[in-house]
N, C-alpha and C positions, 0 to 999 in steps of 0.2 A: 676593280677599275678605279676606284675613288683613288687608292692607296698610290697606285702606276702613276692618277694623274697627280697625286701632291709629290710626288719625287721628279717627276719632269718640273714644273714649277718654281721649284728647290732649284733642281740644275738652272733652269735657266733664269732664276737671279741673279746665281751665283755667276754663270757666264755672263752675264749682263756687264755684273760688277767689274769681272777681269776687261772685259771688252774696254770698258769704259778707263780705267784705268792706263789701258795700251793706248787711246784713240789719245788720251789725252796729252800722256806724257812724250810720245810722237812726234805728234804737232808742235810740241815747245823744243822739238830735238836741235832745228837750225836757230841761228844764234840770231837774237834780238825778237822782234816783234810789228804787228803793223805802229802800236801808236810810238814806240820807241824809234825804228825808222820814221814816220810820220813829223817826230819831235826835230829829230836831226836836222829832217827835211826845212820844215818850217824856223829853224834857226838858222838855217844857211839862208833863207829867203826874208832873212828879218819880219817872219809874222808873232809877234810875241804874243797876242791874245789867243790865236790859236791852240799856241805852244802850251800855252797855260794850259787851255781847255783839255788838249789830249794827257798832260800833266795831271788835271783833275781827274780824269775817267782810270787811268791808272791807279789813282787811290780810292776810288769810287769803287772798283770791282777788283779790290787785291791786288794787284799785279806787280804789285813792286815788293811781294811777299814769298818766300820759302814757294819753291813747286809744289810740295807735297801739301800746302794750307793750301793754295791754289786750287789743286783739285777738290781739295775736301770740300770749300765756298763753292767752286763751283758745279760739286754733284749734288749739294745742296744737306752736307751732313752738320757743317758746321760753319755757325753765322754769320755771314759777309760785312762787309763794311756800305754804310750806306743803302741799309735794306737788300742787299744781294741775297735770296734765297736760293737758287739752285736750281739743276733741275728737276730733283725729288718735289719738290713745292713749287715748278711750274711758272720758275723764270729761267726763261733759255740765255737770259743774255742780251748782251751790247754788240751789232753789228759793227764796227770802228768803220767798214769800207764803206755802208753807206749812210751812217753816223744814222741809226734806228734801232727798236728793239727788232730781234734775232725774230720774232713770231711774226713781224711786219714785211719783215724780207721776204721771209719765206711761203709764209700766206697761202695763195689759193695752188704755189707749186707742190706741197704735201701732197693735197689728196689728187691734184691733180697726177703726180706721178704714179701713185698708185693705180688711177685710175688707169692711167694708158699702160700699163703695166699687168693689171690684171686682164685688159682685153687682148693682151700680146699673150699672155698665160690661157685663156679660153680659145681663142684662136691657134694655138699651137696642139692644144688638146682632139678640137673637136675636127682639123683639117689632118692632123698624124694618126689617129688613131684607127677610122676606118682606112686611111690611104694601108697604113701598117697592116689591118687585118686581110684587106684584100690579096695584097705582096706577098704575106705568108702563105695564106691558102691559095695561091696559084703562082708557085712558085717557080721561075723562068719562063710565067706567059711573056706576052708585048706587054701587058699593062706591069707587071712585075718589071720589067725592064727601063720604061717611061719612067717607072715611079721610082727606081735607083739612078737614071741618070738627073732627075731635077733634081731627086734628094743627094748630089754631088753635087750638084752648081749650088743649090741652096744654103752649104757647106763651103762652100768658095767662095762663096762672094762676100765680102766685107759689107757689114750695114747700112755702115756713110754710105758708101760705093752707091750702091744701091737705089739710098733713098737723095745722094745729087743725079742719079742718072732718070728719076722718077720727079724732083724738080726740076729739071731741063725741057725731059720731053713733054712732060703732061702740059707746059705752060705755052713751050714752042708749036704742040700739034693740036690742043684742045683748048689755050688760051686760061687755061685753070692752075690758079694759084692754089700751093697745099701747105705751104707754107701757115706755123701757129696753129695754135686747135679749135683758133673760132676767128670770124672774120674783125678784120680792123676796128670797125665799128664800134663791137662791144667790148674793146678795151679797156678797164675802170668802171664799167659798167655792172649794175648789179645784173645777179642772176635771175632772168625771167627764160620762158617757153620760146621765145627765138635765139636769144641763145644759147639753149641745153641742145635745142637742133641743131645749130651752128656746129656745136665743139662733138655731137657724134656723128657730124659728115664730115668734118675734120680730122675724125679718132681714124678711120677706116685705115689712112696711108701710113699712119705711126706704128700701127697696131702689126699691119702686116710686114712693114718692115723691120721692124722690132724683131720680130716672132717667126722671121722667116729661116733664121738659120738653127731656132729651138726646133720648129720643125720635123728642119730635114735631120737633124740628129736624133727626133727619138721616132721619127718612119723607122731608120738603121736600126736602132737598140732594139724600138718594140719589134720588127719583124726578126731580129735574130732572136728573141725571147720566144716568140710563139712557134717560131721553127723548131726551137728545141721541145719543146712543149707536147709540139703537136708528136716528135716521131718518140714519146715514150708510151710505156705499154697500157698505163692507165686509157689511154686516150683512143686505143687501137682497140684494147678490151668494149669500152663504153662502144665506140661502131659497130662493133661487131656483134654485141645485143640489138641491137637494133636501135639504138638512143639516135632520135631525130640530130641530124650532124650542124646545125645550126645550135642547137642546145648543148650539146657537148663542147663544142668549141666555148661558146661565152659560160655556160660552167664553170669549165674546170681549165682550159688552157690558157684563156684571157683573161683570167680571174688568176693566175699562177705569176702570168706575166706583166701583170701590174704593179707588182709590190718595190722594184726597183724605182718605177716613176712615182711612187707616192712617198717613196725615202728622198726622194728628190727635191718636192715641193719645198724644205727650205733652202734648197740654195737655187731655187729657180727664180725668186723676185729678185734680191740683190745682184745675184748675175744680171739679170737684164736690164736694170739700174747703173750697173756701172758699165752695162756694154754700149748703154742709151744714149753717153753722155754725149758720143759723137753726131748722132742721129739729133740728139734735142740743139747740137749747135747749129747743124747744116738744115735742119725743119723750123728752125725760131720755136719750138716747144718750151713753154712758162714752166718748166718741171726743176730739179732742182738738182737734177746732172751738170748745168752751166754755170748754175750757182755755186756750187760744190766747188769746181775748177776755179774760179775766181774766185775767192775764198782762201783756197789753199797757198796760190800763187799771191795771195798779199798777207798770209799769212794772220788771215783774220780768226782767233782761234775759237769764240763764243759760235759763229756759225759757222764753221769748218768741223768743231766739236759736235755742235747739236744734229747737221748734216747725219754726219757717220753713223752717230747713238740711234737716229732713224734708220738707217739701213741694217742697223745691229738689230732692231729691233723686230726689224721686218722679218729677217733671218731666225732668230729664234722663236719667233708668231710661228715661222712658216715652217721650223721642224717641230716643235708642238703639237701643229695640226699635222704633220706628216706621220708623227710618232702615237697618236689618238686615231688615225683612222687604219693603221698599220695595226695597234692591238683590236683594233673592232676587224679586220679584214682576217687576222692570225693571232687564234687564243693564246698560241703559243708565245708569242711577244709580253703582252699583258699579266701573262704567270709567270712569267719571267723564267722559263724552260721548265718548270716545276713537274708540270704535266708531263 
């Protein structure tokens, strides 16, 4: 097991590194930059002190150097100018759009996004899964049919859609704003016990609408999984001893049928990060879907860089943990067929 996990590990530095690589030289694909437009700008506008200043940050963090030095300062291999260390050494960088470091932009949106992200993730588990076990085991009841036409619309419906149609009416018929993940109040505020209430009676409407159309796609998956499940003969045999059919089921056919969803778990946060981003413009959520977008469109590349390398990172966290509980679920993963 030791062995399995230092070869995952391996991999995924290694993919780290390519990721980082791509994200970077991408981002420098369209021609110029914010502070070089920024310069233009302010020389058409005769601001020369300005001009200077975005001049000095240009030579401040390389920029007026080879691409390929570029990346290397700034993945933090090789030594920046002006103390630039990288981000192996845990400097993310110069914001240019809103003239801050890259860790100050970004702030309490990090874990915040995670956080509403991982509740869209629990939430999609723990409302699919029994809905999915029931659908299989009585398959073409009414409830089996209720539970395919929502998990259609659930599938149809567009996010945004969704969650402006849940800021109109909740505000038009009950007078309640859902808007942000905690109330105005505690904007800039530290974090105390009214408002950790605040941001999880605020989580509820992100969460589900987030998480609504993950859903209804693995009701679909998981109940075609235990359908098949169910009519092989392993499973016919066990009934047919007499094996209590609650225990047989979560045995062996729910347990057969889960390994698709737990290969899944890394591309299930970044999906839902980047499907977010519309939901976090139309909800005012502090997350870093908005940020991202605004970023990219001024071509800010320190935080449009470090953005991504987050979602890369989350991504290979998240097949890690997929590929670790896949070899503890099936020896046969972890011995690599050997067995």
């Amino acid at each position: 097991m030791i062995r399995f996990l230092l070869r995952r590990l391996l991999t995924m530095a290694v993919t780290l590194l390519i990721i980082s690589a791509l994200v970077f030289f991408i981002i420098k694909l369209p021609p110029g930059d914010f502070l070089s437009n920024q310069i233009a700008l302010l020389r058409e506008q005769g601001d020369a002190d300005a001009a200077a200043k975005a001049e000095f940050l240009i030579r401040q963090y390389g920029l007026d150097k080879p691409a390929w030095q570029q990346y290397l300062v700034w993945l933090g291999v090789m030594p920046g100018p002006n103390g630039f260390s990288g981000l192996l050494q845990g400097d993310w960088g110069w914001s240019f759009e809103f003239d801050r470091p890259v860790f100050e932009v970004v702030g309490d949106a990090l874990w915040l996004t995670i956080l509403v992200n991982l509740g869209a993730v629990v939430f999609i588990h723990v409302v699919a899964i029994p809905i999915a076990i029931y659908s299989a085991t009585r398959q073409y009841s009414v409830g089996d049919y209720i539970a395919t036409f929502f998990g259609y619309i659930g599938l149809a419906t567009p996010s945004f859609l969704l969650a402006l149609i849940l800021l109109y009416y909740l505000n038009r018929w009950f007078g309640v704003s859902i808007g942000g993940l905690y109330d105005a109040q505690y904007a800039g505020e530290p974090w105390t016990w009214p408002k950790i209430r605040s941001l999880l009676s605020h989580l509820i409407v992100p969460t589900v609408v987030i998480g609504l159309a993950g859903t209804a796609a693995m009701i679909r998956r998981m109940r075609a999984n235990l359908l098949d499940e169910l009519g092989k003969q392993y499973y016919v045999t066990a009934k047919a001893k007499g094996l209590n059919p609650r225990k047989a089921l979560l045995k062996y056919p729910f347990r057969m049928s889960l390994n698709p969803f737990i290969a899944d778990i890394g591309n299930l946060l970044p999906h839902l990060i980047s499907g977010s981003v519309l939901v976090s413009l139309v909800l005012s959520l502090p997350t870093v879907g908005p940020i991202l977008l605004s970023a990219l469109k001024s071509q800010d590349q320190f935080l449009a860089g470090f953005i991504l390398m987050f979602v890369a990172v989350l991504t290979v966290v998240g097949m890690l943990v997929s590929d670790l509980l896949l070899a503890w679920l099936d020896p046969r993963i972890r011995m690599g067929g050997a067995g």
